[in-house]
Structure formats: C-alpha cells, structure tokens
VOPAGU-2260 file (C-alpha; in pm, 1 decimal, decimal comma):
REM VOPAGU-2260
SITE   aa  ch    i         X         Y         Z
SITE  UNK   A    0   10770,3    9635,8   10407,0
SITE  UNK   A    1   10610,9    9790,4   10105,3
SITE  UNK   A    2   10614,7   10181,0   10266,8
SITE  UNK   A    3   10965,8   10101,9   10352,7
SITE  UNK   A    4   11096,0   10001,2   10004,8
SITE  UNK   A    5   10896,4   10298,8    9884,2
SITE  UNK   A    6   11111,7   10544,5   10129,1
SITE  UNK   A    7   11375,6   10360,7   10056,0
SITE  UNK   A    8   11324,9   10441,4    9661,5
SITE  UNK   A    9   11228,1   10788,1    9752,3
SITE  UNK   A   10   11512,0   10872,8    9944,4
SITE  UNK   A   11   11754,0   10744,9    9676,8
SITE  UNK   A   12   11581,7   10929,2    9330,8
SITE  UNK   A   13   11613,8   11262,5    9618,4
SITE  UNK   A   14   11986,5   11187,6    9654,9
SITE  UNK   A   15   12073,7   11104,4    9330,1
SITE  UNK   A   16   11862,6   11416,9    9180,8
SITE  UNK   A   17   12050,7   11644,5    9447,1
SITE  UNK   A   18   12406,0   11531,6    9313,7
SITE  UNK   A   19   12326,1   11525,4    8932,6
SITE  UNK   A   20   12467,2   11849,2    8884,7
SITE  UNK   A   21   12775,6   11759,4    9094,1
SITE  UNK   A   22   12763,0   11438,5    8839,2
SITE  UNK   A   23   12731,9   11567,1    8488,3
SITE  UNK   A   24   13055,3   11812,9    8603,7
SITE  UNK   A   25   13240,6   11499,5    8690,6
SITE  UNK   A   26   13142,0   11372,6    8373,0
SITE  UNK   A   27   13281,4   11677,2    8192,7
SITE  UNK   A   28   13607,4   11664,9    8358,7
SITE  UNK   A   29   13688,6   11277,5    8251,7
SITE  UNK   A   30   13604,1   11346,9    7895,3
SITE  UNK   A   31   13827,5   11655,2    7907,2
SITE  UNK   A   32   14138,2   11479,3    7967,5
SITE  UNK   A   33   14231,9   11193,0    7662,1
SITE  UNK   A   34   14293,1   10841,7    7744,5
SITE  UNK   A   35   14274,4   10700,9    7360,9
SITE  UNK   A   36   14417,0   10380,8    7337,5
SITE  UNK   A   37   14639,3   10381,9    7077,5
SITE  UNK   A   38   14846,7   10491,6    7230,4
SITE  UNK   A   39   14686,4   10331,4    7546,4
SITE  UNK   A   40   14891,0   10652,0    7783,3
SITE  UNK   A   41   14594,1   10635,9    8005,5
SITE  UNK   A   42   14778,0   10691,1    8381,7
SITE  UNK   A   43   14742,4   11090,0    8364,7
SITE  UNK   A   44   14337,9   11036,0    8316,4
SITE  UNK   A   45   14322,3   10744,2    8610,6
SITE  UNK   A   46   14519,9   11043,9    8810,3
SITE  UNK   A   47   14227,9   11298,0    8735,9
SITE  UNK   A   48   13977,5   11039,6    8767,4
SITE  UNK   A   49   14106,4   10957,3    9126,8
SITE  UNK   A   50   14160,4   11298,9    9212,5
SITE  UNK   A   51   13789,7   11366,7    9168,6
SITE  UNK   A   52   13677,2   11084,9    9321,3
SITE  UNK   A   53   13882,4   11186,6    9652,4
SITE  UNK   A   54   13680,6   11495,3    9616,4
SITE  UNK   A   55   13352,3   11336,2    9703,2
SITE  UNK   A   56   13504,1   11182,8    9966,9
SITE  UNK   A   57   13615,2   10793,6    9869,2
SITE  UNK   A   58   13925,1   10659,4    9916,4
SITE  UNK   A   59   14085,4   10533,9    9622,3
SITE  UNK   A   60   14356,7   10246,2    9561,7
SITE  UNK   A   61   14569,5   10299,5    9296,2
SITE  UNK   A   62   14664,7   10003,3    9116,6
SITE  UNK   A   63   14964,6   10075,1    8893,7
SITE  UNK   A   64   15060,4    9784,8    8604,5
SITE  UNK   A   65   15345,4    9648,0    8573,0
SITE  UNK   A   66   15569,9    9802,7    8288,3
SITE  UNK   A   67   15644,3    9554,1    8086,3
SITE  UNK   A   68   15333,9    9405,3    8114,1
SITE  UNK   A   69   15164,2    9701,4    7989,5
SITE  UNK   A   70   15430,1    9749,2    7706,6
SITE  UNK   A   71   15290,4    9333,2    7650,5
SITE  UNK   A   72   14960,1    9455,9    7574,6
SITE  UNK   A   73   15027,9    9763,8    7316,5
SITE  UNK   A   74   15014,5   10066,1    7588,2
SITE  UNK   A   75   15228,6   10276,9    7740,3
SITE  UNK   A   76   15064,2   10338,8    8074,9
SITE  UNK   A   77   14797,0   10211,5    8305,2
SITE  UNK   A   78   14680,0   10249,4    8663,0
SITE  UNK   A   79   14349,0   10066,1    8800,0
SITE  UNK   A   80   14166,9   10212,7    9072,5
SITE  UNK   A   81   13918,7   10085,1    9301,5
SITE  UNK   A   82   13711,1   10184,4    9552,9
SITE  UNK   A   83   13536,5   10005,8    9819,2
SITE  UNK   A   84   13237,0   10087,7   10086,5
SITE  UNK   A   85   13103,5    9856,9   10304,6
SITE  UNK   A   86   12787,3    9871,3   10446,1
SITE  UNK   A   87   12710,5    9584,8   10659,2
SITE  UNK   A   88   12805,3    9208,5   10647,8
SITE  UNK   A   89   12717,8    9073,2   10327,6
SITE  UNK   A   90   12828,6    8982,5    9923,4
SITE  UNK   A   91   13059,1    9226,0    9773,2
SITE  UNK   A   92   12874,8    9410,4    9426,1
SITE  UNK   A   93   13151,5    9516,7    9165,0
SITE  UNK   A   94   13082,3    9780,2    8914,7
SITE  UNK   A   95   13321,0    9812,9    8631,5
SITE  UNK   A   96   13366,0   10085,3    8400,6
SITE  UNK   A   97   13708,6   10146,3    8138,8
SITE  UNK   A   98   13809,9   10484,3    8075,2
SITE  UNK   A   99   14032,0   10420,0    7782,4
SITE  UNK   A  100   13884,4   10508,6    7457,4
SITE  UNK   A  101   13929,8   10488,6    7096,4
SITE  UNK   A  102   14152,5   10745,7    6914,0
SITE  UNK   A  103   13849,8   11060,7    6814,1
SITE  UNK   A  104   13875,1   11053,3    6459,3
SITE  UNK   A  105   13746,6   11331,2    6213,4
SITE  UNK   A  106   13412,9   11480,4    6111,8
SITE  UNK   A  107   13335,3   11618,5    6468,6
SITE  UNK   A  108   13078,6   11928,2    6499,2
SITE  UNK   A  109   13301,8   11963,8    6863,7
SITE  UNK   A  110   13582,2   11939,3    7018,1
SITE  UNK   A  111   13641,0   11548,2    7078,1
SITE  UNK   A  112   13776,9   11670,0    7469,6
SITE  UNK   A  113   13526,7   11960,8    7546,2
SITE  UNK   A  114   13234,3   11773,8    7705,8
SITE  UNK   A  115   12997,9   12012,3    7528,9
SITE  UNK   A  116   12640,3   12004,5    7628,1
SITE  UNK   A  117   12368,4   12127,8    7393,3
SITE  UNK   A  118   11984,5   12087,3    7419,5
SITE  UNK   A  119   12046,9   11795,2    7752,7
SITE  UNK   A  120   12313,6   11630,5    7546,3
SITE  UNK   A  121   12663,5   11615,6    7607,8
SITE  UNK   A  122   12930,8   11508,3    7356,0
SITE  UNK   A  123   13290,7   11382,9    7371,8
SITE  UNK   A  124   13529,9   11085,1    7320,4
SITE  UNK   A  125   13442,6   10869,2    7563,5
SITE  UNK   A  126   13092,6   11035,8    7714,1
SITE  UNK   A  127   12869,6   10694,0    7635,7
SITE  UNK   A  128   13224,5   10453,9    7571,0
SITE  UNK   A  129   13253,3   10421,0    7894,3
SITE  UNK   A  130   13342,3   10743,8    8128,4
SITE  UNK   A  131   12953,4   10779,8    8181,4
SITE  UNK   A  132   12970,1   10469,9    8407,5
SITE  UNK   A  133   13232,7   10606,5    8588,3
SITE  UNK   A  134   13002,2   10848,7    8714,1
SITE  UNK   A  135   12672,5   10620,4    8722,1
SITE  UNK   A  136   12852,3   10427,9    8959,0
SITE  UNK   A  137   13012,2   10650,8    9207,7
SITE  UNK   A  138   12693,2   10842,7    9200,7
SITE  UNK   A  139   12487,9   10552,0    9275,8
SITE  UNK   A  140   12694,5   10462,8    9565,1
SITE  UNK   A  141   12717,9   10810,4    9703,3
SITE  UNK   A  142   12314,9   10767,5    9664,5
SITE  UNK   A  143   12313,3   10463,9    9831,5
SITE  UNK   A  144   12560,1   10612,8   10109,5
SITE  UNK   A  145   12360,2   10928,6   10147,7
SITE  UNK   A  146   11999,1   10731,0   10154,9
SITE  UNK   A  147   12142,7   10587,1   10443,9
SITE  UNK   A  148   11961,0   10229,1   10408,9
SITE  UNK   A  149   12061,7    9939,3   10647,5
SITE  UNK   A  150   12244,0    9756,9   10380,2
SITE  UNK   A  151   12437,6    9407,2   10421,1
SITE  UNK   A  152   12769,5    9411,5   10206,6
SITE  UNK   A  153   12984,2    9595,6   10027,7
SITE  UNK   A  154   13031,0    9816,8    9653,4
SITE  UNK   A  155   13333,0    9834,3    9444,8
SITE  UNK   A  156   13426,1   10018,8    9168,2
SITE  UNK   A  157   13663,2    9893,8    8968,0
SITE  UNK   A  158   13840,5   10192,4    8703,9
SITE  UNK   A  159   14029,6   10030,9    8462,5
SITE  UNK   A  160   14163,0   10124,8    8117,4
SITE  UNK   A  161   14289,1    9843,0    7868,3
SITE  UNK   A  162   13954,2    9752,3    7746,1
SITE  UNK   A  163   14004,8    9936,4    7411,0
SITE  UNK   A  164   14307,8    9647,3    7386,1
SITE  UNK   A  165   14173,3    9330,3    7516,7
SITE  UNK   A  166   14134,7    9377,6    7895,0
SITE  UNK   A  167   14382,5    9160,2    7969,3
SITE  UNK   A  168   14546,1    9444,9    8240,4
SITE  UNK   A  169   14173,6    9573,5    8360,9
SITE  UNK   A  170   13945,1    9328,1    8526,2
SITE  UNK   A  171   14139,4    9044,0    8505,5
SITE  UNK   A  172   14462,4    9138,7    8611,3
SITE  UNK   A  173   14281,0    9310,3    8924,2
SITE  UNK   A  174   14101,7    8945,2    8972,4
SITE  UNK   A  175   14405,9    8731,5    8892,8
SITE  UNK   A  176   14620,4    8981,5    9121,1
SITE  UNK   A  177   14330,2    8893,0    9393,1
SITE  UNK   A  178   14283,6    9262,6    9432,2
SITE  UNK   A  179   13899,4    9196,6    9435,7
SITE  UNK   A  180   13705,6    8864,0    9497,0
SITE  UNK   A  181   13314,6    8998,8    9437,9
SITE  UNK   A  182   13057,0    8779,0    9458,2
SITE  UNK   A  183   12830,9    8973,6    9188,1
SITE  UNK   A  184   12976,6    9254,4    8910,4
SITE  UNK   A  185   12820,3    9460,4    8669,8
SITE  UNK   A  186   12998,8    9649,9    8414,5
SITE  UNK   A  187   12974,1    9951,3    8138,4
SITE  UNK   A  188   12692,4    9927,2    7921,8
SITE  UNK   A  189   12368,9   10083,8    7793,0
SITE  UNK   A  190   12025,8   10245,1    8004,0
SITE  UNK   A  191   11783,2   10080,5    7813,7
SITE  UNK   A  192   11867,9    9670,6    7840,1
SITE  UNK   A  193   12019,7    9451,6    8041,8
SITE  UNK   A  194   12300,9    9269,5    7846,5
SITE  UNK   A  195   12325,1    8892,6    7934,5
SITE  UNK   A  196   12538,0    8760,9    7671,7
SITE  UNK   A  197   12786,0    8865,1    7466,7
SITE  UNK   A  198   13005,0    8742,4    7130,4
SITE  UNK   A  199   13315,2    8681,4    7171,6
SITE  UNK   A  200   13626,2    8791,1    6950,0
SITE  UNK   A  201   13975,2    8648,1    6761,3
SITE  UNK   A  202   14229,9    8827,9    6596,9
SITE  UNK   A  203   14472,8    8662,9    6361,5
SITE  UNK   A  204   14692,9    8797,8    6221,4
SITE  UNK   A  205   14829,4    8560,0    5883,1
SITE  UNK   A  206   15166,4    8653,0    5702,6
SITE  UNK   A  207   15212,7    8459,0    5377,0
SITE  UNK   A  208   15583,0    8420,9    5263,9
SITE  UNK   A  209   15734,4    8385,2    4945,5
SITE  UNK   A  210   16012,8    8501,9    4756,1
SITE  UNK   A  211   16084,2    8808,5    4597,8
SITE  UNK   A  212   16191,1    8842,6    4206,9
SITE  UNK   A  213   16259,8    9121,5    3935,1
SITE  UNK   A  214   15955,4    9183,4    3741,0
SITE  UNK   A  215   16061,4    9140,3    3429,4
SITE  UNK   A  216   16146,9    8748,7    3539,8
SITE  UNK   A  217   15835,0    8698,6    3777,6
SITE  UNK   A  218   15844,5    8346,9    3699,6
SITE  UNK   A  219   16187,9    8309,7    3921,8
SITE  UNK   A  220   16031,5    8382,8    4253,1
SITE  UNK   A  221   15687,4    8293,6    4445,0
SITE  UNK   A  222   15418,8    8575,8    4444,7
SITE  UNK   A  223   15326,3    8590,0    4818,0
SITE  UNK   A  224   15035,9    8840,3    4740,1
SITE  UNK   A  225   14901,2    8617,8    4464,7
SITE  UNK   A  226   14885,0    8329,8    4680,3
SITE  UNK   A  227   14738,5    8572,4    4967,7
SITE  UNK   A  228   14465,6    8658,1    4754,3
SITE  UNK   A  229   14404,6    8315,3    4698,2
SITE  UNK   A  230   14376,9    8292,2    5137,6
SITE  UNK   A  231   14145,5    8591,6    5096,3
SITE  UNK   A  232   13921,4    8446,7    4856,0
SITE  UNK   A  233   13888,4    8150,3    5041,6
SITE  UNK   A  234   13799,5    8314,8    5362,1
SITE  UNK   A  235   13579,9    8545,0    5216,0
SITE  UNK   A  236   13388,5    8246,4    5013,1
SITE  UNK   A  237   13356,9    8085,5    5429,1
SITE  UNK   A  238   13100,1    8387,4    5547,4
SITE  UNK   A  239   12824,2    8250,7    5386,5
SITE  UNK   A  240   12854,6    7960,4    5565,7
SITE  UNK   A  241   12883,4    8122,2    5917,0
SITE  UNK   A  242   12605,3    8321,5    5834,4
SITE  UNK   A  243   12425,2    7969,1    5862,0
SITE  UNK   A  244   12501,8    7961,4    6234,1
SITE  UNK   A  245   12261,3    8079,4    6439,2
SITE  UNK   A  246   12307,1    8190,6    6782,3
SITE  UNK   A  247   11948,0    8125,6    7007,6
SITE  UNK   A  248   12063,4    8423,5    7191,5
SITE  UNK   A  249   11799,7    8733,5    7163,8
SITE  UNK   A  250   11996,9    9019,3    6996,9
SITE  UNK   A  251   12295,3    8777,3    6891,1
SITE  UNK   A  252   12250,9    8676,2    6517,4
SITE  UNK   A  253   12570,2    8485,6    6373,3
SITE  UNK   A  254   12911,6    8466,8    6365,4
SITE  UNK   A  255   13078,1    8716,8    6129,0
SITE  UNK   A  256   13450,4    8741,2    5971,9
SITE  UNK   A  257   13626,3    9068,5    5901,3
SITE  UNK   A  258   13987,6    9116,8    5708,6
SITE  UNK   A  259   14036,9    9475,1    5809,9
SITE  UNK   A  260   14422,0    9503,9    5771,4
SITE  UNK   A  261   14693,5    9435,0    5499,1
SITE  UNK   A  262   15003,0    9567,1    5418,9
SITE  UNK   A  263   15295,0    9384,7    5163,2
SITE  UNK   A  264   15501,8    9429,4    4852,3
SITE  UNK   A  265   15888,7    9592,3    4823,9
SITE  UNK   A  266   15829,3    9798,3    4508,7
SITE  UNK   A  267   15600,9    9828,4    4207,1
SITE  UNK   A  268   15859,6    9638,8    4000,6
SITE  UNK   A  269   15913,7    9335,9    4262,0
SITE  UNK   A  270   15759,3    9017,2    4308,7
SITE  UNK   A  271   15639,2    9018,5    4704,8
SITE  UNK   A  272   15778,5    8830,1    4919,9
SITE  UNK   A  273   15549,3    8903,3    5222,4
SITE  UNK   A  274   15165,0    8989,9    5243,9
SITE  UNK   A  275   15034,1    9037,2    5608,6
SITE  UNK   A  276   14709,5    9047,3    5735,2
SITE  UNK   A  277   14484,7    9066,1    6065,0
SITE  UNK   A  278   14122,0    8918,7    6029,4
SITE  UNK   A  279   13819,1    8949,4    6309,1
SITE  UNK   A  280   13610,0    8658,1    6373,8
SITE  UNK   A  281   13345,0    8760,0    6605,2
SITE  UNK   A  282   13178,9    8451,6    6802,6
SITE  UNK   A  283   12833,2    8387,2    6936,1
SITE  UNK   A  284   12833,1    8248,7    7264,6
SITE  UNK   A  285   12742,2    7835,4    7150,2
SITE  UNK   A  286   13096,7    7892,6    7002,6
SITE  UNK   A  287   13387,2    7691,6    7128,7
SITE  UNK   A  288   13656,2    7982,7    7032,2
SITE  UNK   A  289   13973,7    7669,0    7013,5
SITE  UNK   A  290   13727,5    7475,5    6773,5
SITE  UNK   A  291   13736,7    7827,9    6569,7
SITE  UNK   A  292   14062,7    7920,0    6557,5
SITE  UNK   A  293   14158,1    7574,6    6487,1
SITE  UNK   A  294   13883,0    7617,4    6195,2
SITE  UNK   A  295   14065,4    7919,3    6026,9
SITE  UNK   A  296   14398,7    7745,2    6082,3
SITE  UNK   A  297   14343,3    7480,1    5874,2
SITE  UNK   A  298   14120,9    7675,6    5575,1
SITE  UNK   A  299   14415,9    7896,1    5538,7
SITE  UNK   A  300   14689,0    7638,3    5533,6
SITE  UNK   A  301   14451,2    7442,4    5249,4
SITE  UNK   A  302   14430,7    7765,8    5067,2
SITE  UNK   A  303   14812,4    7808,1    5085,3
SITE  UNK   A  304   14916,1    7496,2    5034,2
SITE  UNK   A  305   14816,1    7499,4    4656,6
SITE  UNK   A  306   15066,8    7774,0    4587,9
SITE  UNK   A  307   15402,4    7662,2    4499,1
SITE  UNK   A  308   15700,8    7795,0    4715,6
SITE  UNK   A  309   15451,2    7953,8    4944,3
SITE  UNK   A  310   15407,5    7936,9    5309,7
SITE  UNK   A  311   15147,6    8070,0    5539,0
SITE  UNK   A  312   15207,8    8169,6    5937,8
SITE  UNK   A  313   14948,8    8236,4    6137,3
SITE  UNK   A  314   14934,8    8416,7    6452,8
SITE  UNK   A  315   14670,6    8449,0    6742,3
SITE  UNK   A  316   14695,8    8853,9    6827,0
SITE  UNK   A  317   14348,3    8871,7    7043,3
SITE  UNK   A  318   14112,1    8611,5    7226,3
SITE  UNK   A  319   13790,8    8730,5    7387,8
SITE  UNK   A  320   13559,4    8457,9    7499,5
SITE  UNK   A  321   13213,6    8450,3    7444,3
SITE  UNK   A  322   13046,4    8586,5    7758,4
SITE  UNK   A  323   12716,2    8421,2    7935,5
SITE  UNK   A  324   12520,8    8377,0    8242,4
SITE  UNK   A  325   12677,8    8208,4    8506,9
SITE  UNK   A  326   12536,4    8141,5    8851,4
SITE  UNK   A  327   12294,1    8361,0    8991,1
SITE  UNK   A  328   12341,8    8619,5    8726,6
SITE  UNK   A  329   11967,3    8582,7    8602,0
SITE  UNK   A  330   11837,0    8679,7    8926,5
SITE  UNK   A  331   12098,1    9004,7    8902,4
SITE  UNK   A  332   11987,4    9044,6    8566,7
SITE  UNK   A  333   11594,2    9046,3    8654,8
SITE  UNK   A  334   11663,6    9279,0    8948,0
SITE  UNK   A  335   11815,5    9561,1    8666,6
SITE  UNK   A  336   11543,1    9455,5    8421,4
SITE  UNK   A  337   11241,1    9527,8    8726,2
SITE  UNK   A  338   11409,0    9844,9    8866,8
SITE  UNK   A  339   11535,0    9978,8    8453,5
SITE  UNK   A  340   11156,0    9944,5    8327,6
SITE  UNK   A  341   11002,5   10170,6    8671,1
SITE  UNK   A  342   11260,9   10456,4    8647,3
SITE  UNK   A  343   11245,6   10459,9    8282,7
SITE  UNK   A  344   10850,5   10372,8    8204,6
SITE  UNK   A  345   10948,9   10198,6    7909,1
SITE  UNK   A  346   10967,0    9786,2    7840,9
SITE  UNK   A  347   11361,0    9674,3    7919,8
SITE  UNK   A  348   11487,2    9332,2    7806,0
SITE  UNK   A  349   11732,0    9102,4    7885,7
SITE  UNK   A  350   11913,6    9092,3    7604,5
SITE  UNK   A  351   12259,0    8962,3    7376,5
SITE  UNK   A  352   12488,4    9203,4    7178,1
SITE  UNK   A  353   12738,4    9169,7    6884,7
SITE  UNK   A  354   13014,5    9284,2    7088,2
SITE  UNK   A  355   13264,7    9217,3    7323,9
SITE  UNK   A  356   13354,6    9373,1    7658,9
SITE  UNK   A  357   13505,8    9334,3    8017,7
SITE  UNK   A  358   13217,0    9162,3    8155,8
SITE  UNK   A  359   13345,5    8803,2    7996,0
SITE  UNK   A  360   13683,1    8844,2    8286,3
SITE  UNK   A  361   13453,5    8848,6    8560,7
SITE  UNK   A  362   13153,7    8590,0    8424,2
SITE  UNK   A  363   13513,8    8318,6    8294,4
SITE  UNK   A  364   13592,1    8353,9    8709,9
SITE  UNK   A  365   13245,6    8230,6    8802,7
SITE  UNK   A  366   13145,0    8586,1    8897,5
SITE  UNK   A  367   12718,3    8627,3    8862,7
SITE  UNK   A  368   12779,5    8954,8    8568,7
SITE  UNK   A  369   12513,6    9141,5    8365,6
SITE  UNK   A  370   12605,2    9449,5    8190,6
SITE  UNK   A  371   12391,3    9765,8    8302,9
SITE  UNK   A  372   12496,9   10144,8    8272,1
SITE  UNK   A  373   12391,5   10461,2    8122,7
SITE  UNK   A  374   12431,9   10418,9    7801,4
SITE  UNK   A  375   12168,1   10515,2    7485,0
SITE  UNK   A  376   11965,4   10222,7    7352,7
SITE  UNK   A  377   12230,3   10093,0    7110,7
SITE  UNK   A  378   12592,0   10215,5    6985,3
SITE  UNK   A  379   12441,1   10368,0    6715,2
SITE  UNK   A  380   12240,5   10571,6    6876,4
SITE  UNK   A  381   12544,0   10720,6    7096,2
SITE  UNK   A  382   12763,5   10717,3    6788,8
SITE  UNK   A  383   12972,3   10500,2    6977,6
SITE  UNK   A  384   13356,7   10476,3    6806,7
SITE  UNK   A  385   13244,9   10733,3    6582,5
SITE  UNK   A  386   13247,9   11128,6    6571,0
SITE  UNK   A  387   12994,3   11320,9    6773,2
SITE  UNK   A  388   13014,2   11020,8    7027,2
SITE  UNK   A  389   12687,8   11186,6    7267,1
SITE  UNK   A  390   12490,1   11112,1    7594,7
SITE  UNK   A  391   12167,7   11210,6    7684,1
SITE  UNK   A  392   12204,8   11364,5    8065,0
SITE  UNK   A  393   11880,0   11243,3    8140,7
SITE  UNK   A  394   11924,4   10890,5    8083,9
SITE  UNK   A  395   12244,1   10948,8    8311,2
SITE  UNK   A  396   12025,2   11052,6    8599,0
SITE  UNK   A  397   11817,2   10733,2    8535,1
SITE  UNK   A  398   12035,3   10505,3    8508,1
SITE  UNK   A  399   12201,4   10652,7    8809,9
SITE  UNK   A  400   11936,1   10563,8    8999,4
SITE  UNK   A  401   11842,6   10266,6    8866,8
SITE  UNK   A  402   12171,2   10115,2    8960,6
SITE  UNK   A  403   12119,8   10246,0    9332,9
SITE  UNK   A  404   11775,5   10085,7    9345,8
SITE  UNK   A  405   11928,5    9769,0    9232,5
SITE  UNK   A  406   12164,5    9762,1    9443,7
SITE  UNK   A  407   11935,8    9866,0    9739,0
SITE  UNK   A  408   11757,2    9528,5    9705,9
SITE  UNK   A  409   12076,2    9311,1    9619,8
SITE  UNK   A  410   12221,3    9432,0    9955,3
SITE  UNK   A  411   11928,1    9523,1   10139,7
C-alpha cells in the first residue's frame, strides 16, 4: 500500500510539474481580462475563463443568472460555470473559486490587468483574490486525470463571481438552484493553512431624518447630522466592549465595528434633514448574527430617541454568517493540513480568519468545507484588495499539488 501511495504521489507532483507552464499562462490570461465588482460586469471574463478551460479539454456548463436577480445584488452580469469529472462511484469533491474582484485602485508599480511576472512573482487584480484557484483547481484535476489513479467519485469546479458582493448569486444560488449537491467542498483561500472557521459579516446601513431649516433660524428645524453624531458616538463608545468578546477560535480574535460610509446635508447654509450611513460589524463564529443585529437596532434607536424631532431607519444591506466545521469537515481539513505540511516542508495549521468568504454557503447546507488554495500566508502578504496584489508561482505549483494529493486520498 505504502509503494503505491508513493507512485501515486509521484505520478501526480510529475503531472502537475509538466502542466505548470501551461498553468501560470492560464493564470495570466484570467487576470488580463477585468471582472471588478463594482460594477460586478463579470460575464465577458466567465466567457474567457470557459473558453480556456474547453482548451484543456473539460466541458463546461454555463450557468447564466437571472437578470433581475443580478441587478438585486448590485451587478450587471454574471454567469457560473462548472465542471464535473467523474472517476468512479463515490462522494462528489467541490472546489470553489470567484473570479470577481475588487475595483484596482491606485499606487500600482504595473498594470492592474498585465499579469506581470518578475523574479517568480506575478502581479495583477485578482492573481491571489481568487483567479489563482481557478487554476489550482483545474490543474489539480487535470493532475489527478492524467495520474490516472483508480479513484471512486467525482470533482467539481464551481466558477462563480458575486463574492466581491455577498455571494448570494455564486455558491448558493448554484446549491439552491440544485445545480450541484457535493458531499465535501473546498473553496479559494491561502497555501500555507487550512481555514476552518471564519467571521461572519452585517452591513447596515442607518439614515437619520429630520427636518431641514435656514441657518440663520436653526432652532426651527431638527439637525439630523447632530443627532447622527450623537448615533456615531454611541456606536463608537460600544467597540470597547466587543473587544471584550473573545472568540476561542485560533486566528479569530473579537468582534469589530466599522462606520465606513456617510453622506448628508443640502447646503452649507441648511439645517440637514438626512444623514446616511453604512456600518460593518464583523462576527466571530460563537455569534448569533439576529442577536447582533437586533443589538445595533436597539443602541441606535436609544441614541436617537433623545433627539427631538428625530427619527432613525435602519436597514440590513449584507448578512454573512459566521462559517464553521460541520460534519466530517475536520477529517477534510486534516487531510489538507497532512498533505500542505509534506509538499511545503513547513508546519501548516488549521486555522480561523477575520474574514468572510463563500465557504459559509456550502458549510450553512451541511456541506463538510475547509478553505485551501494557493494563496500567500496571509492577505497582507499578497497585498490582497490593495495595489501590487502578487503571487508567488511557486506556491501555485504547491498548492497545485497539494490539492491533487488530497484529493487522491479523499477519493482514492
């Protein structure tokens, strides 16, 4: 059994080293064609992306959203693919990657959409966020299909491209549409950990409504920014307290709240009448996220309610759910963690993050989810959402394979 896993290994690191080339082109050409979301037009990069994928020889579904549900979420276009390879009899393995990305920004050394490599690095919008995993995973399947290892089951990719806006059109609309029923997915993350856990997210968005006056006679209307800073200061005076909260989860440290939009006012000579706002309360996973919201709710209706002829709205724009470990998902992720540590010589842990991601669709549906791809060891690192986004090649290669030799041993 032992020489056979060890030809098995063998003949996957030969295939996946033979095809890396083939790989870091197919790499290139995703980041070279935008898909930032806003404005969320991603169909002309799922296009490309299945175009290239024919080219190696899968056959791709095209999974076109609805209009107006797309036009529901903030986009203007999106098309899921998936494609699907059985081997043998067996569970079904989904591996998810987005390839929507966030708007490039400025300060750049390159061009955002050239896929420039220098010294083993290559950098773009998107190369780490998540395109890489769109080629870690069709790599490690063609691996897997070239290795030619009696396998029992089947692989999925699943392509999506709302994640940048929620998900709500990605992974689960491709679950809820019953498109895919896997009994194990992993999705987009980084080389050098296996994720676990996962915070989860609100957006509110509060609008605070008063009524407008000359200024000259301010004291004939109600100052809606006056009473908003009031809100403000009250939710600013409740971090402290979250910071109180710990999570247990390793890499997961508290909750956090964020006010990180605000617009209001007529003129310079008029009393507002309307202050908006949109706030970010990130959730560890002990969280219940209605016990939260219902928390801000009522902290912003005290605050308001001590302003005379003032009255606060409040809006639920975003909820992402804490994502954990559900069913056999520790076994998946001690598979990753065994196979990460021999391809990359290095200590890997199983481990929480501060953000949120796809993963929580499939783990809320039951599905056994860890997050695994080829990612650096932290956003940072890969200036994730920032300029000079970069990947290393080389820990594309190994995570490459370190996906096929998990997946070997899931299916074998």
């Amino acid at each position: 059994m032992t020489d056979r896993l060890s030809t098995g290994t063998d003949a996957l690191a030969a295939a996946v080293d033979a095809s890396f080339d083939a790989e870091t082109r197919f790499l290139a050409e995703l980041v070279k064609v935008p898909s930032d979301n806003p404005p969320g037009d991603c169909a002309p990069h799922a296009a490309r992306a299945a175009e290239l994928l024919e080219a190696m020889g899968f056959t791709v579904e095209r999974h076109p959203v609805p209009d107006d549900l797309v036009r529901a979420n903030g986009m203007v276009s999106a098309t899921n693919l998936v494609v699907r390879h059985r081997f043998g009899d067996g569970p079904v393995v989904a591996l998810n990657a987005h390839g929507d990305v966030v708007p490039p920004g400025e300060g750049w050394s390159a061009d955002p959409y050239g896929a420039e490599i220098r010294d083993g690095v290559m950098y773009g919008r998107g190369v780490a966020v998540s395109k890489s995993d769109f080629a870690t995973y069709a790599f490690a399947l063609k691996a897997l299909m070239a290795a030619g290892s009696p396998l029992k089951g089947a692989v999925e990719l699943h392509l999506t491209y709302d994640e940048e806006a929620g998900g709500e059109i990605g992974p689960k609309w491709l679950l809820d549409q019953g498109i895919s029923k896997p009994d194990y997915a992993v999705s987009a993350s980084f080389a050098y950990s296996v994720v676990t856990a996962h915070n989860g997210c609100l957006h509110l968005e509060v609008q605070i409504n008063g009524k407008s006056a000359h200024a000259a006679r301010p004291d004939t209307g109600f100052d809606a920014l006056e009473a908003a800073n009031g809100v403000l200061a009250a939710l600013y005076a409740h971090r402290p307290e979250l910071a109180t909260r710990l999570s247990t989860v390793p890499g997961i440290t508290h909750p956090s709240l964020t006010v990180g939009l605000i617009q209001g006012g007529i003129n310079t000579n008029v009393v507002p009448d309307r202050v908006t706002f949109r706030l970010d309360r990130r959730m560890i996973p002990e969280e219940n996220p209605a016990e939260v919201e219902a928390e801000l709710r009522a902290l912003i209706e005290r605050a308001a309610s001590g302003y005379t002829g003032i009255r606060a709205e409040v809006r639920r724009i975003l909820l992402a759910r804490p994502f954990t470990s559900v069913g056999d998902a520790p076994r998946l992720a001690g598979l990753f963690a065994r196979h990460a540590e021999a391809v990359l010589g290095v200590p890997v842990a199983q481990t929480g993050i501060p953000l949120y991601t796809d993963a929580r669709h499939y783990s809320e549906a039951g599905i056994p989810t860890v997050l695994y791809g080829a990612g650096p060891r932290d956003l940072l690192e890969a200036n994730g959402h920032r300029a000079d986004e970069k990947l290393v090649l080389e820990d594309l290669r190994k995570a490459t394979l370190v996906v096929a030799r998990t997946l070997a041993e899931l299916l074998g």
